[in-house]
N, C-alpha and C positions, 0 to 999 in steps of 0.2 A: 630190163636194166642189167649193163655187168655188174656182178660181183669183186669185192677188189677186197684181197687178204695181204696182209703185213706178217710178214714170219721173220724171226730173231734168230740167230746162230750165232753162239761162241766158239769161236776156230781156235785149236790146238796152237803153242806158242810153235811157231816156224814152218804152220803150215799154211800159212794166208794166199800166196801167190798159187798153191798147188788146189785148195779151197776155188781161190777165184780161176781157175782156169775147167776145174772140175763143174762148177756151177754153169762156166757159158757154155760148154761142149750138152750141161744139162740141158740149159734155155735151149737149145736149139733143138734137142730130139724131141720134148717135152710139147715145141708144135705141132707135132705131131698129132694128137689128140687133138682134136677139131674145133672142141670147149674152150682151149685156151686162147686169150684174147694177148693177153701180152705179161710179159715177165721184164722185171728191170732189179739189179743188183744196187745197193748201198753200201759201199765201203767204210769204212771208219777214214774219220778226217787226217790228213796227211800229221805226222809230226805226235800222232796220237799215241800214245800205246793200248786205246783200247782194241780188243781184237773181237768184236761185236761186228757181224755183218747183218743187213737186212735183206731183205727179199720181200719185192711186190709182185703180187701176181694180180691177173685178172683171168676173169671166166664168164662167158656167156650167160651163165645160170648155175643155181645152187645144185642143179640137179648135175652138171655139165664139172661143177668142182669135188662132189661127192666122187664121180668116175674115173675121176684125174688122181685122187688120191689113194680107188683104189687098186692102178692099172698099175701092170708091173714095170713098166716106165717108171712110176712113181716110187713104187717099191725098191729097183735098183737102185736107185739115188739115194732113195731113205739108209740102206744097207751104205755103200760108197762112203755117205757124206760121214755116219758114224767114224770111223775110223782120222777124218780131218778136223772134228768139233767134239765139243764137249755138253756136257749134260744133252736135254734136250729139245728138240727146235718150240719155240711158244709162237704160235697161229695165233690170231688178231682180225677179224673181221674190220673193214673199214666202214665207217657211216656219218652221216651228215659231212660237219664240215670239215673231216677228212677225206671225205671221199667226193666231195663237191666235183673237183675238176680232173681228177684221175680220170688220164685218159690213157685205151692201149696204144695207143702210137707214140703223140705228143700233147704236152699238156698246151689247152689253148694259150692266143696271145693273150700279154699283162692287160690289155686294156682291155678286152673282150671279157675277163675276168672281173676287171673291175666295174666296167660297164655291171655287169649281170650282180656283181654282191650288190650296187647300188639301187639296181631294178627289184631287189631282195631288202635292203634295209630300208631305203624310202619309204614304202606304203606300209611297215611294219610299225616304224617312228610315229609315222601318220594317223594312223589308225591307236595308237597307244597316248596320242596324246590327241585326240579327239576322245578317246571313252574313259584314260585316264584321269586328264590332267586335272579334273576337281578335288580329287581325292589324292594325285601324287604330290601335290602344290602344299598341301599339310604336312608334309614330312619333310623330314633336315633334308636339306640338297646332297648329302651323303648317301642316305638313304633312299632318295627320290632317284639319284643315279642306278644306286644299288638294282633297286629295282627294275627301273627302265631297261637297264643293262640285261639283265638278266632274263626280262621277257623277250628282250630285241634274239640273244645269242641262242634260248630255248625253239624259238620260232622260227630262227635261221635253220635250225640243227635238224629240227624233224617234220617241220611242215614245207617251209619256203621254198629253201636252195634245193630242193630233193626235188620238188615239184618247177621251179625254174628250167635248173640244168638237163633237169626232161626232156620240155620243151621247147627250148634253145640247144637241142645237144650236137643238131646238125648245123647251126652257124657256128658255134664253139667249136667244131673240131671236123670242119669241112675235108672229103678224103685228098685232096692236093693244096693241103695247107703246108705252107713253109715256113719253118721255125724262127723268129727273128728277137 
């Protein structure tokens, strides 16, 4: 299964365009290394004045992301990017239901997505309210939620969607799929 990390950068006031230009000349040599699956930039929202940029990566394998950071590809950057940002970058592992449909090309279509959380909370609801519901049926419909909710979004997170998007990950993100 890839791997998919979220890195945070705070860019220097007046250097975002030099930042974002330095970053794609990076994506590109960065494929280099054989590991990496795909890289996508997140800019701050237009009109904003935060100066927070994100970065997704993807990698093959933890073992495949460990050699990426520590090949001097990586190292360059690491040296480069200091000089355009401030403090320093925070790495984020992605898991469950952020990393459900992270895909390195494109994320699947909306309905394929939905299709599948459905195929994921259906028999979850189903099953929670055949073993629960003698016992959930005593408690304030507050609390009855509370709960339901809560087993629904734990069991999406680390058992289900991880185990779905598995396998379905080749009709999710067939390789001449077109973005619509």
């Amino acid at each position: 299964m890839p791997l998919h990390i979220a890195i945070t950068r705070r860019v220097r006031p007046g250097c975002e365009a030099e930042f974002q230009a330095a970053l794609r000349e990076f994506f590109q040599t960065s494929f280099a290394h054989g590991g990496v699956l795909g890289a996508s930039m997140l800019t701050p929202p237009a009109g904003s004045d935060s100066r927070e940029f994100g970065i997704l990566r993807t990698f093959a394998s933890v073992t495949e992301r460990d050699a990426f950071y520590e090949s001097p590809t990586f190292k360059a950057w690491k040296e480069r990017s200091r000089t355009l940002t401030e403090g320093e970058q925070e790495y984020r592992q992605l898991h469950g239901l952020e990393a459900w449909f992270r895909s390195p090309r494109n994320p699947p279509l909306r309905w394929k997505m939905a299709l599948v959380t459905l195929l994921g909370v259906y028999p979850v609801s189903l099953l929670i309210g055949v073993l629960l519901s003698p016992t959930l049926k005593q408690l304030p419909l507050v609390l009855n939620l509370l709960v339901v909710s809560a087993i629904i979004v734990s069991m999406l997170t680390w058992v289900v969607m991880p185990l779905v998007t598995r396998l379905l990950h080749g009709w999710l993100n067939p390789p001449s799929q077109k973005q619509k």
